[in-house]
C-alpha positions as a Markdown table, in Angstrom:
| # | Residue | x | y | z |
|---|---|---|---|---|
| 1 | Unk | 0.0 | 0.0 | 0.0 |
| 2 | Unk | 1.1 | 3.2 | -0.9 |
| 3 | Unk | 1.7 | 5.6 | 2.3 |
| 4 | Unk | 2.6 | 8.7 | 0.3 |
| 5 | Unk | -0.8 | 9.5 | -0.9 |
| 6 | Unk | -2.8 | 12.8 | 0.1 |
| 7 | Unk | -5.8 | 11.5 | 1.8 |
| 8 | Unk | -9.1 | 14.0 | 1.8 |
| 9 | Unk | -12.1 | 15.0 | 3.5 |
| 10 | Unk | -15.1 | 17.2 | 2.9 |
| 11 | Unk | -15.1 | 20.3 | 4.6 |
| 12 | Unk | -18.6 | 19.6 | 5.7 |
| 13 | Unk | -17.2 | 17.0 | 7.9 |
| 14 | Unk | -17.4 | 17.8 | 11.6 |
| 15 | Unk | -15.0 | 16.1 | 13.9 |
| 16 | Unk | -16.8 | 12.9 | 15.1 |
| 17 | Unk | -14.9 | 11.2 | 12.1 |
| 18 | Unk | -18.3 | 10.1 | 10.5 |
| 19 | Unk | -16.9 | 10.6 | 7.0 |
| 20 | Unk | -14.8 | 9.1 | 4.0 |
| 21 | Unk | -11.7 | 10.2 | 3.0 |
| 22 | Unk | -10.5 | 10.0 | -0.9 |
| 23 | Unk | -7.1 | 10.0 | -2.6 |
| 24 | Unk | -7.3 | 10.7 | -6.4 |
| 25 | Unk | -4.6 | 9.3 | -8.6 |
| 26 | Unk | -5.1 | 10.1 | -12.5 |
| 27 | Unk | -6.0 | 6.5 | -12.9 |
| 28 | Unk | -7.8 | 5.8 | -9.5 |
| 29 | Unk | -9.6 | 7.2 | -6.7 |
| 30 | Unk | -9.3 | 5.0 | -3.3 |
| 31 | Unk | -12.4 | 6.0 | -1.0 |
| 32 | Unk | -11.5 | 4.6 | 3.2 |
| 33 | Unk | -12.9 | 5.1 | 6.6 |
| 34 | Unk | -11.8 | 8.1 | 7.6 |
| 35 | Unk | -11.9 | 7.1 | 11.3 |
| 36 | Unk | -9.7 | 4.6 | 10.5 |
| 37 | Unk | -6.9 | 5.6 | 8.5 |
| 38 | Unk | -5.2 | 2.3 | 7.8 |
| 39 | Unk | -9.0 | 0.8 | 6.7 |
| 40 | Unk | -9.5 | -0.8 | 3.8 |
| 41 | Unk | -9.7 | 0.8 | 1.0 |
| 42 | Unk | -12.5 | 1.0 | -1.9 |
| 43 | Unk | -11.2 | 1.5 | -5.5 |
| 44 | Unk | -13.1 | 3.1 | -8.5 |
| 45 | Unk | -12.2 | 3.9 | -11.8 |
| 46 | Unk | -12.6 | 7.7 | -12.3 |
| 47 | Unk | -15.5 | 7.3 | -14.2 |
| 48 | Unk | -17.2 | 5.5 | -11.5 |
| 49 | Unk | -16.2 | 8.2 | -8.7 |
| 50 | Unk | -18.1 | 10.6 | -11.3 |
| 51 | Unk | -20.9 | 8.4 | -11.8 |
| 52 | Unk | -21.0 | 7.8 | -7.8 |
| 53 | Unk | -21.3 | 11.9 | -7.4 |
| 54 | Unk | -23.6 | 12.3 | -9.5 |
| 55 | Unk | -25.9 | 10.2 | -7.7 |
| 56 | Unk | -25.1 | 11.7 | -3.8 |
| 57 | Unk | -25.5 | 15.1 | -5.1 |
């Protein structure tokens, strides 16, 4: 597993830790727990992540 990523959160997240994180790679994007940092890890083509928004917006 790559350690060096940047791992993100919305900024509508308060701080119980009730929220995803995501990392975006230009072939990837890796969704985890955020209240669990070393969590597994989902992975979706960037075309899925888009498809995904679209749909929780």
């Amino acid at each position: 597993m790559n350690t060096d990523r940047i791992w993100i959160k919305s900024s509508f997240s308060d701080d119980t830790g009730e929220c995803i994180e995501v990392a975006a790679c230009p072939c990837i994007v890796l969704i985890r727990d955020s209240k669990l940092g070393n969590s597994p890890q989902i992975r979706l083509s960037p075309a899925a992540w888009m498809a995904f928004i679209g749909h929780t917006e």
